[in-house]
Structures are given as C-alpha cells and as structure tokens.
C-alpha positions in Angstrom: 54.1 -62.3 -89.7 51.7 -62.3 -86.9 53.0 -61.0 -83.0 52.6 -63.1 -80.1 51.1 -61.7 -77.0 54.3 -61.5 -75.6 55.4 -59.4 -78.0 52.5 -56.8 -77.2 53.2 -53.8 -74.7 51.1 -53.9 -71.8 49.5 -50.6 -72.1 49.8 -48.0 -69.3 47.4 -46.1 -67.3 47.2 -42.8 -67.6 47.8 -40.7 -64.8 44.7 -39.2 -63.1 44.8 -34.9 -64.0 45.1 -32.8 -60.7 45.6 -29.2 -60.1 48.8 -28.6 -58.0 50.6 -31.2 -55.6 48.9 -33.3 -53.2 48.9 -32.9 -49.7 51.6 -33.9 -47.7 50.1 -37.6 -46.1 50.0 -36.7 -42.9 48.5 -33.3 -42.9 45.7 -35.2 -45.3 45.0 -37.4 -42.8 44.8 -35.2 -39.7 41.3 -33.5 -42.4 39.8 -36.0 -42.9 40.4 -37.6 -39.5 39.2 -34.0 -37.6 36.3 -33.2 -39.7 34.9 -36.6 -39.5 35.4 -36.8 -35.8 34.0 -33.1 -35.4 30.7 -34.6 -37.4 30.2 -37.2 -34.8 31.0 -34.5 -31.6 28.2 -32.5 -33.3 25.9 -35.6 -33.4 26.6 -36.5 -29.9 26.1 -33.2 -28.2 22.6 -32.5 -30.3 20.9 -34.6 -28.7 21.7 -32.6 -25.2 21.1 -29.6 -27.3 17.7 -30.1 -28.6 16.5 -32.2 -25.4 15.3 -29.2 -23.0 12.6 -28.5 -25.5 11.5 -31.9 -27.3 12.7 -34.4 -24.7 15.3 -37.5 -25.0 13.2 -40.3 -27.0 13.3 -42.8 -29.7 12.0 -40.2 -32.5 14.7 -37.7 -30.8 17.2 -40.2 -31.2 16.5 -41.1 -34.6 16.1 -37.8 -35.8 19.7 -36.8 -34.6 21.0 -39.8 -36.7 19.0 -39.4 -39.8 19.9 -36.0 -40.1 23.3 -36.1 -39.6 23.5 -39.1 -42.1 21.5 -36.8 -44.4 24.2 -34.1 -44.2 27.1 -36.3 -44.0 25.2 -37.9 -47.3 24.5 -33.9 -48.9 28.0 -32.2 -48.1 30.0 -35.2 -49.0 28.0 -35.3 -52.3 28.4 -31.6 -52.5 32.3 -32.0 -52.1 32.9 -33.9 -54.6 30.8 -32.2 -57.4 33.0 -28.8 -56.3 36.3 -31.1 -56.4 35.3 -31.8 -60.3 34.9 -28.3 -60.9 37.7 -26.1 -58.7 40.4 -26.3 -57.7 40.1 -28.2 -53.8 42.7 -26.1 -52.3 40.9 -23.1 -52.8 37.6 -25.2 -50.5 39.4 -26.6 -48.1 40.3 -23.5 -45.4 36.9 -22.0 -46.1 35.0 -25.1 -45.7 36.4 -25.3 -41.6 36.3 -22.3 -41.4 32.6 -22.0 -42.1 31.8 -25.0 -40.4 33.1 -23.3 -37.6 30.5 -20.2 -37.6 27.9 -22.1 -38.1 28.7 -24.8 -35.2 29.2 -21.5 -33.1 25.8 -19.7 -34.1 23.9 -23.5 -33.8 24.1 -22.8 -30.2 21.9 -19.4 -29.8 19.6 -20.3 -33.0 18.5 -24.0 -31.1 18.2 -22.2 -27.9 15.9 -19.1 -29.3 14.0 -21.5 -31.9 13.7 -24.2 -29.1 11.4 -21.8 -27.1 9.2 -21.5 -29.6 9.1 -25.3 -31.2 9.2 -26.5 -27.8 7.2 -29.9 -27.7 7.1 -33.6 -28.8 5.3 -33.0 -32.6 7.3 -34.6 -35.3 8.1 -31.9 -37.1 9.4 -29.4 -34.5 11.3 -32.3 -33.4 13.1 -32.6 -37.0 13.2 -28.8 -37.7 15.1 -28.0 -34.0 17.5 -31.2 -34.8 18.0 -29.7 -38.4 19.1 -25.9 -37.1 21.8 -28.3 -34.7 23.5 -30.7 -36.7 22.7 -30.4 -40.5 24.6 -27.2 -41.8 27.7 -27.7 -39.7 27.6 -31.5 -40.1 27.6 -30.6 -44.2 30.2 -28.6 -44.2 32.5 -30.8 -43.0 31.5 -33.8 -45.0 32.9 -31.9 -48.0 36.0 -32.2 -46.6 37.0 -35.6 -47.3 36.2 -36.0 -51.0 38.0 -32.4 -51.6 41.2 -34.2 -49.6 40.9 -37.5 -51.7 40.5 -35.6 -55.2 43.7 -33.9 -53.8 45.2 -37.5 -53.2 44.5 -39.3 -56.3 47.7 -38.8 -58.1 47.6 -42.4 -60.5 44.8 -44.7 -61.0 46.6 -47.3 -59.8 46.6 -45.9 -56.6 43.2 -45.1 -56.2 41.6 -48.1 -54.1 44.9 -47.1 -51.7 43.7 -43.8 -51.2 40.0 -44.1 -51.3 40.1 -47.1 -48.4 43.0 -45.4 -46.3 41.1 -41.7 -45.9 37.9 -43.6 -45.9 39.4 -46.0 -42.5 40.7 -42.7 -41.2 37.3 -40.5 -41.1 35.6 -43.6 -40.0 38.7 -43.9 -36.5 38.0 -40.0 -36.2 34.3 -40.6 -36.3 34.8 -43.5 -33.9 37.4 -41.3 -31.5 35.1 -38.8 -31.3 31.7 -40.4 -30.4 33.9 -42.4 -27.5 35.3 -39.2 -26.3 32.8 -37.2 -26.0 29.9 -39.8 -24.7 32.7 -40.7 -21.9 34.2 -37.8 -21.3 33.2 -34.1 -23.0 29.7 -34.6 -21.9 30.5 -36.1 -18.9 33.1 -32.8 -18.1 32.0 -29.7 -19.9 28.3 -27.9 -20.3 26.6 -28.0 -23.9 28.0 -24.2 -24.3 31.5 -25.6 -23.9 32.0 -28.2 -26.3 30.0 -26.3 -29.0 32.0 -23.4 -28.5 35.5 -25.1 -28.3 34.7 -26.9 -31.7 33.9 -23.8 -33.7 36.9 -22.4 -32.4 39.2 -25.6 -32.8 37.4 -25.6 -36.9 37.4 -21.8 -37.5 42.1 -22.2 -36.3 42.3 -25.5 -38.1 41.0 -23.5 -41.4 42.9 -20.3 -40.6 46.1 -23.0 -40.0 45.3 -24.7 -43.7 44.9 -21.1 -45.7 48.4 -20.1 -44.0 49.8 -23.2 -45.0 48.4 -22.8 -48.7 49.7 -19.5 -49.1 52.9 -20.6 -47.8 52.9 -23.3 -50.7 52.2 -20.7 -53.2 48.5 -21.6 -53.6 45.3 -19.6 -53.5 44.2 -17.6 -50.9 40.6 -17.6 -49.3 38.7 -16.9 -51.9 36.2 -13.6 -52.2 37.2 -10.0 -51.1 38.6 -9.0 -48.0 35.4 -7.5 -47.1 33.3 -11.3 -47.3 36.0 -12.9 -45.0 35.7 -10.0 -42.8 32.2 -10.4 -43.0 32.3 -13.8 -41.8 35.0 -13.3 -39.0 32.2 -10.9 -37.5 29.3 -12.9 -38.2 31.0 -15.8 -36.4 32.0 -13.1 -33.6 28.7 -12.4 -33.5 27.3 -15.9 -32.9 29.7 -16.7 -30.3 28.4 -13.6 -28.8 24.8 -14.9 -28.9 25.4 -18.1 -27.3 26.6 -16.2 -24.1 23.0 -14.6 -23.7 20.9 -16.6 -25.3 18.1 -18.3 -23.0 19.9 -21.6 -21.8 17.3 -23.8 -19.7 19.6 -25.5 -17.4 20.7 -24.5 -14.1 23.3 -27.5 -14.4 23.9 -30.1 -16.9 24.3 -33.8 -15.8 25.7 -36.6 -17.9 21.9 -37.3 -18.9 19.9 -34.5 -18.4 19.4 -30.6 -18.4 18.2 -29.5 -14.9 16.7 -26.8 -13.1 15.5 -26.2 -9.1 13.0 -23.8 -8.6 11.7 -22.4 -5.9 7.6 -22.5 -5.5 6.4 -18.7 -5.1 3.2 -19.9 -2.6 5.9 -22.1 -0.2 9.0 -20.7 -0.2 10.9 -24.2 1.4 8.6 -25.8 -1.8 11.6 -26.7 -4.7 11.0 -28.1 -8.0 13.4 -30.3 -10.3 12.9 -29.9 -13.8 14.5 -32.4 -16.4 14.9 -31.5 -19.3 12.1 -28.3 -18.5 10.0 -31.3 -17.7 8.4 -31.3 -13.7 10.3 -34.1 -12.4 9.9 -34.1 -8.6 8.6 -31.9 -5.8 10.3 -31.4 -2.6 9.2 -29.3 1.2 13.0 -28.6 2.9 10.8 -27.7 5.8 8.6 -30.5 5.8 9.3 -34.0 4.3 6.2 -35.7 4.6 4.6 -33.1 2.1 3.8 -34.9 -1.2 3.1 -32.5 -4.1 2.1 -34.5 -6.9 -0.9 -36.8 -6.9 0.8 -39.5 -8.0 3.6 -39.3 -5.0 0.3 -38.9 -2.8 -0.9 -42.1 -4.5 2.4 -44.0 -3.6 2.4 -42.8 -0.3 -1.3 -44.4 0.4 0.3 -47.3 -0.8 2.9 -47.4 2.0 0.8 -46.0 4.6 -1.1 -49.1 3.9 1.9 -51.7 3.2 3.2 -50.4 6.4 1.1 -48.2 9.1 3.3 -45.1 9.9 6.6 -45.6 12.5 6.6 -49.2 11.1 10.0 -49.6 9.2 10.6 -50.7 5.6 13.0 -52.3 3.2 12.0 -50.0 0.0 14.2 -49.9 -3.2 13.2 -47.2 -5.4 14.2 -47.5 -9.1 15.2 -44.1 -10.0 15.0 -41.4 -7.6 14.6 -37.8 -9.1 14.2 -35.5 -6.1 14.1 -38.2 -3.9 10.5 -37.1 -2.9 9.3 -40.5 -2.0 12.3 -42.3 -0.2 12.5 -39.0 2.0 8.4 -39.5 3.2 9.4 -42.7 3.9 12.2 -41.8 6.0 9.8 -39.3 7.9 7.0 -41.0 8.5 8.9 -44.2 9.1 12.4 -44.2 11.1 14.3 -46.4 10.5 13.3 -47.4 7.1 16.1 -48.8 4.7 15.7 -46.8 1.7 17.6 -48.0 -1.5 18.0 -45.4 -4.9 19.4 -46.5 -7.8 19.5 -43.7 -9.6 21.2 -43.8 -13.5 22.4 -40.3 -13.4 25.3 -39.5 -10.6 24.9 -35.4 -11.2 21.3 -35.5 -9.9 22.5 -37.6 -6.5 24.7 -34.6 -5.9 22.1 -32.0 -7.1 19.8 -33.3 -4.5 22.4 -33.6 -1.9 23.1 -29.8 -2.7 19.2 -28.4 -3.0 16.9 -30.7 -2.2 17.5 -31.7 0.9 18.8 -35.1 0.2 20.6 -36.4 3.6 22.6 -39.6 2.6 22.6 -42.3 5.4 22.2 -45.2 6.9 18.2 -44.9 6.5 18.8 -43.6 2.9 21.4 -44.6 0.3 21.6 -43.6 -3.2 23.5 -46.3 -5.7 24.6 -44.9 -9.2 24.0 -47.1 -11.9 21.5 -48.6 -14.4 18.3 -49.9 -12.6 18.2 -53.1 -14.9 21.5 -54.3 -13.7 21.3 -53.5 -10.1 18.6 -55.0 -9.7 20.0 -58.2 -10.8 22.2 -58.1 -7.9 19.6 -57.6 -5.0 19.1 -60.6 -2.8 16.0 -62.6 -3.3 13.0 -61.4 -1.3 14.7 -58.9 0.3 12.8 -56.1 0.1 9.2 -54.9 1.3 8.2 -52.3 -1.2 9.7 -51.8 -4.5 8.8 -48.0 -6.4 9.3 -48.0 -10.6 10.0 -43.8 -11.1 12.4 -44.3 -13.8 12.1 -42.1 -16.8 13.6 -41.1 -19.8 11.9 -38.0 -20.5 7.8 -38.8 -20.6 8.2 -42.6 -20.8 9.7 -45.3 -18.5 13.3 -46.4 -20.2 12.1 -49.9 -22.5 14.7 -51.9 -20.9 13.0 -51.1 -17.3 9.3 -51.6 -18.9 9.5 -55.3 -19.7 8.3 -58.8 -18.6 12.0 -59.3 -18.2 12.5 -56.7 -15.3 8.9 -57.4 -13.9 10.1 -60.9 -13.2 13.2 -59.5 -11.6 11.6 -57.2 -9.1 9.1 -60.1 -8.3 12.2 -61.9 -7.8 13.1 -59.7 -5.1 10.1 -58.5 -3.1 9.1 -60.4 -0.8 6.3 -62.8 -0.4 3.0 -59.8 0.4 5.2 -57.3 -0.4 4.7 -55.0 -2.7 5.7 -53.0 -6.5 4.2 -49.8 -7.3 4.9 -48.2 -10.9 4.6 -44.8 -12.2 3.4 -44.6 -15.7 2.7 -42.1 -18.1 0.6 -41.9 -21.0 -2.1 -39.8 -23.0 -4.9 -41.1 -25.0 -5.4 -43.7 -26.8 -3.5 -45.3 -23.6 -1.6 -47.9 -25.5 1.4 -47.7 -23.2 -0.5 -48.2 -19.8 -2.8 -51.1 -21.1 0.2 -52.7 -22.5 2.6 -52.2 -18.6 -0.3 -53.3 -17.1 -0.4 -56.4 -18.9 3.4 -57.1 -18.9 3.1 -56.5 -14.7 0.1 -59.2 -14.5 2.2 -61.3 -16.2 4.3 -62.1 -13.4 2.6 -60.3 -10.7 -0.9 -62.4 -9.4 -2.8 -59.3 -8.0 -2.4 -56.3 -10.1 -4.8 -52.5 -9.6 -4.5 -49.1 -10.9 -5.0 -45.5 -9.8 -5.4 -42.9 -12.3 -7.8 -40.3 -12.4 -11.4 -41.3 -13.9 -11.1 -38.8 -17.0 -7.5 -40.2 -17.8 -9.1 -43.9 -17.6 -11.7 -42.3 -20.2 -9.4 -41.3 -21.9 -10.2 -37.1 -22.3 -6.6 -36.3 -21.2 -3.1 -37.5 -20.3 -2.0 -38.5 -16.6 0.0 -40.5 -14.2 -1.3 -43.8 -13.9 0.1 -45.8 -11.1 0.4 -50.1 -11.0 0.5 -51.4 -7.7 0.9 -55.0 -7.9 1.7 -58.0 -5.5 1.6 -61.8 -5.5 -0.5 -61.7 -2.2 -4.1 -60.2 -2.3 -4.1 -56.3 -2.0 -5.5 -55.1 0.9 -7.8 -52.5 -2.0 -10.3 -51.5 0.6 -8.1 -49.9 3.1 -6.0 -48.6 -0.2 -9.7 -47.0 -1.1 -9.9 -45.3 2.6 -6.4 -43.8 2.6 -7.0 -42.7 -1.0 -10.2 -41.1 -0.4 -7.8 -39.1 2.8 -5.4 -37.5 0.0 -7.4 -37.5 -3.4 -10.9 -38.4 -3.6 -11.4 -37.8 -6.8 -8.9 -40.7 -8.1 -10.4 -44.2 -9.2 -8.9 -47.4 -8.0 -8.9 -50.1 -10.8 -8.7 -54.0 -9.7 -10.9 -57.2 -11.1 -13.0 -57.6 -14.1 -12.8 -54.1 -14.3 -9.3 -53.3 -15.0 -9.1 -56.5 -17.0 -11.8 -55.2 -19.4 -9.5 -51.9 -19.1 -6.7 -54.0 -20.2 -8.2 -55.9 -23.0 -5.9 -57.6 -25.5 -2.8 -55.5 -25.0 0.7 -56.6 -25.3 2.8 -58.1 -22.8 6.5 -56.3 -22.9 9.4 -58.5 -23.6 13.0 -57.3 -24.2 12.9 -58.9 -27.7 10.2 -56.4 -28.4 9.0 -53.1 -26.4 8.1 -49.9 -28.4 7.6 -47.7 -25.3 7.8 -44.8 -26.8 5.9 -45.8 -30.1 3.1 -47.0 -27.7 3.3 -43.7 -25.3 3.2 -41.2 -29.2 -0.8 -40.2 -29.6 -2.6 -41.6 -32.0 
C-alpha cells in the first residue's frame, strides 16, 4: 500500500555547525554597525588627508571611493574565507585592534610619503589614497562576515541575519559619512579624528577580547611578546603623527591652509590652499597686486571704472580677498560683494590678511551658484569668477548655466572677468571661452603669448560683456602693468577657440578637460 503525501514527514533542516555561542544581538550589532561606520569616517577624512599634496579633484575623488570599495570588497572577502577556517572569536578583538594601529600610523606615512608623491600624476594620486584608506578600511570589512558566521545559528534563519547586519553596517556607514561631513570635519583637524578613531578601534578591540575571556573563549592570539609588539608599534605611530610634517597652518571645512610671510616684503603674505598659491596680499599697501593675473583684473577695472569712481563688484570666491581690497583702495566707496564657499577662510583673512569687513566690503558664505541666483537683475557693474577647487574652477560654476546667470545680473556695459587655469593642450580654456560667448556678445582673453602657444601652463583670464569692450584702452593699461601679456579679441580668438564645447550642467568634465594630454 502506497503513502499519500500527507503521510510523508516534511524533512528538517539541519542546523548550520558553529564553534561556541553567538553573540549576544546587541553587542553584534554595535560591530558591525562601528566598523562599518569607522570605514566611511576613514573615506571621508582621506580626502582632506591626501589633498595638501595631490589637490581636491574628480580623479581625487574617485580614487578615495574606488579604493575604499576595493578594500571594503578585499577584507570583507578576506573575512569570510578566515570565518570558514577559524574559529571568528579568536579574529574579531585583533581585527579592531589592528585596524586601529594602522588608522593611527596612516596619519605620519601620508604625511612623509605625500612630500615626496606630491603632484596631480595618476599614480601618486592612487598610491597616497592607498597608504590612507585601504589597510585600515580592510581590516574592518572583515568584521562583518566574522560577526554573521557567528550569527547563523539555523538555516532558516539565515536571510534574517544576513539582511538585518547587512541594514545595520549600511545605517553605521550612513551615520558616519553625515557626521563627520557635518560636523567632525567641520569641528576637529585631520590629526584629531584620525587619532580618536584608532583609539576608539584599538578600546573597542581591547573591550571585545575582555569580554571573550570573560565568556570562556580564546584569548588574542600569538605570544605575549607579538601583542606587545603591536601595542608599541601602534604607540609608535601615534607618536609619529605628532611630528610628522603637517602642511596646514589651519584646517577649514574645505581646505588645508597656510599664510606665509614673503622674505623680500615683510607686510607681503601668501595664502596657500591646499600648498597651492592661492592669493597674495601687501598689509601695508592694498593697491599692490602680486600675480599677473590680479594685475590683469585690475586693468580691467581701471578701465571699467577710472580710479575714485565707485563700483558695484561681486566677486565669486574670494581667497585672500586681493582683488575686492584694490578695489576698495583705489575706489572708495566701492560696494564690494564675496561670496566665498568656505566660512574658515573669511575668518582667516579677517585674522591675517588684512581683511576689514564693511560697508564697502562684505563677505557672504555660501555656494556661488546659489547666491548668485538671488542677486537682483542688473545690479551689478563688474562681476570677478576666482572660484576654485584646487587647479580648476568648480563644474557647477564653469557652465552655460551660470554664465547666463551672471549675464543676468550685470548690468547693461558692464562687465564679467574670469580666471582660468589650464596647461597644454588648453582644452579647458577653449571650451570656458566658448560656454562665456555663448551668452556673452563681446568676449577677449589675456594670457601670456607662450601659454596661448601652448609651451606651458598659465592663468588665462575671459573678460567678457554684452556692450563692445573698450580693448584699446584695456591694451594701454595692460602694456602699464605687463607688457609682455597678449590681448585676444575677434577672428583671432575665434580661430583660438575653434570647435570647442560649450559647458552645460547636463555635461561639464572640467577637470577631465583641465588633465594634460
């Protein structure tokens, strides 16, 4: 006689073999939630780490991500082969702990090796973002599959585990990046946050192994001598970081700067970004323009406006404020407008560059693009683009889209000047130039005559207006502060143009445009 189905008994799963007793829910959890987030803190703070010596850009960027993702990718593949093969307990306190040394010696080892891969090439850019993030960032990406192998007490229950610690590193990865872009960076130096985290992993694993040998388990594995070892190795890198070379005289929510004094003017001051020139300033003497293309703007003006007539100016970005203060000297009464992204330099300037907040000069804190926006419509008489983000002018502040903007608000014969850089094969200035004659009628460039022939890199400068530009007495002034600088207008600059690109929000690879060829 045959069964039914019924009759059949559904067969069980068997349960899943694991050495010891899970974690307690919570305290797996808090792992996987901590390392996760202190993945992400690492990420964040890099790219302030790395960016004294190879500058804030797109690669930059993208070289922070993809090798964090690579080690998230390597440790968490890493973890789980070790989970199949020991017992997890034993890995977890060593793994923070470790993670911890070697987030406190990334600190010292960018900061030597950044001296001597200092630059923009790709690959000192990937090798000085691989000695911050990827050893640390590994480390702790074992943790999570050594706390789920832990976990996974029944099959049935394996979806329930996987998903749940899988949301919870992803809300401490999410925690983290919010906290410290709003807050650590915005509150504590580089040094700081690096240091706190190595300390805050290297407890958190000394807390776990205490716990484990309270429950009976393994201890740290090795000899006393290795975990001594390691105590004074990650002594030692602590150590380091308090004398190694740090290029920052203060650190802003966006950049690493420095003030130096010039040795052959002793009221002369430089701002370096990033250990980038910036701006130069003269406390004794505000008219003084350093940099050929400040002296360049400054023709500009003289010409827009003879000196001791006033101006409405708005300056998008401001730096050292070299500019706005000239105009303020040689024009009293002149309503000068910043808008400057970065709140930190405002008060650096205030503090030693000789920045006097008033009614003639007012600094606003914010994002260019959106301030802008809210100007009034032909409201203003000259309008200077100095906005960068490290060599190249931020993409959002580059395009047809913001050119039609600040046409929207200078007024009719008034006029924009923008400060460009770029090295051969000068994709980036053919391309601003064309995204400026877009919306502006009469467009002209100054650069010097070897840069247009493109045998070296330079400031270029657009000076553009919807009424003609009054180029012959631009000429004269020029030929008073730098005679050897050419003055682009006509056929000429549109055969200098050619077929580039016109800018658009939908599409602007600045920085792709701005990377030699």
């Amino acid at each position: 006689m045959s069964s039914s189905p019924s009759d059949v008994a559904a067969p069980t799963a068997p349960p899943v073999p694991v050495t010891g007793r899970a974690l307690p829910g919570g305290l797996a959890a808090f792992l996987v939630f901590f390392a996760s987030g202190a993945v992400l803190v690492l990420e964040t703070v890099a790219l302030r780490l790395v960016g004294p010596y190879v500058g804030v850009t797109l690669q930059v960027t993208s070289s922070v991500i993809g090798i964090a993702l690579a080690a998230i990718a390597y440790g968490a593949w890493s973890g789980g082969w070790l989970a199949d093969r020991r017992d997890p307990r034993s890995l977890l306190a060593p793994a923070l702990v470790l993670a911890g040394i070697a987030t406190a010696v990334t600190l010292p080892v960018v900061r030597y090796a950044g001296e001597v891969l200092r630059g923009g090439a790709a690959s000192a850019i990937l090798l000085l973002v691989a000695l911050a993030v990827f050893v640390p960032a590994a480390l702790l990406a074992a943790v999570t599959p050594l706390v789920v192998k832990l976990q996974l007490a029944d099959l049935r229950r394996t979806g329930q585990v996987v998903g749940r610690l899988s949301g919870i590193g992803t809300l401490g990865g999410i925690t983290a990046t919010l906290l410290t872009g709003f807050v650590l960076v915005a509150a504590l130096p580089t040094t700081v946050i690096l240091l706190s985290l190595a300390v805050a992993l290297g407890l958190a694993g000394i807390g776990l192994g205490w716990y484990l040998r309270r429950q009976a388990r393994p201890d740290l594995p090795g000899p006393t001598r290795v975990r001594a070892a390691l105590a004074v190795f990650g002594l030692l890198g602590a150590g380091l970081s308090a004398v190694a070379p740090n290029p920052c005289d203060i650190e802003t929510a966006y950049h690493c700067a420095r003030v130096t004094t010039d040795p052959n003017r002793p009221s002369g001051r430089t701002l370096l970004l990033n250990s980038a020139q910036h701006s130069y300033v003269d406390l004794a003497d505000p008219k003084h323009l350093e940099y050929a293309y400040t002296k360049w703007i400054g023709a500009v003006a003289d010409v827009a406006a003879p000196a001791g007539q006033r101006l409405d100016a708005l300056h998008l970005g401001g730096g050292g404020f070299t500019v706005p203060t000239y105009l303020t000297a040689t024009r009293p009464g002149t309503d000068n407008v910043v808008f400057e992204i970065d709140g930190g330099l405002v008060e650096l300037g205030e503090r030693e560059l000789g920045v006097r907040p008033g009614p003639d000069l007012r600094a606003v804190v914010g994002d260019a693009r959106m301030l802008v926006a809210g100007e009034p419509t032909d409201s203003r008489d000259l309008v200077v683009g100095d906005a960068f983000g490290h060599l190249v002018v931020p993409w959002h502040l580059a395009t047809r889209e913001m050119a039609a903007e600040i046409r929207r608000v200078t007024r009719p014969g008034g006029v924009y000047v923008q400060n460009v850089i770029d090295y051969p094969p000068l994709r980036l200035i053919r391309a601003e130039l064309a995204t400026v004659a877009a919306e502006f009628t009469h467009v002209a460039l100054i650069a010097p005559p070897e840069a247009l022939a493109e045998e070296r890199g330079s400031n270029f400068l657009i000076v553009a207006s919807d009424a003609p530009l009054p180029l012959t007495a631009v000429r004269v002034r020029l030929d008073a502060v730098d005679v050897n600088v050419s003055l682009l207008s006509g056929a000429d600059l549109t055969d200098f143009v050619g077929e580039a690109m016109v800018l658009t929000d939908d599409y602007a690879p600045v920085d792709q445009l701005l990377t030699t060829a």
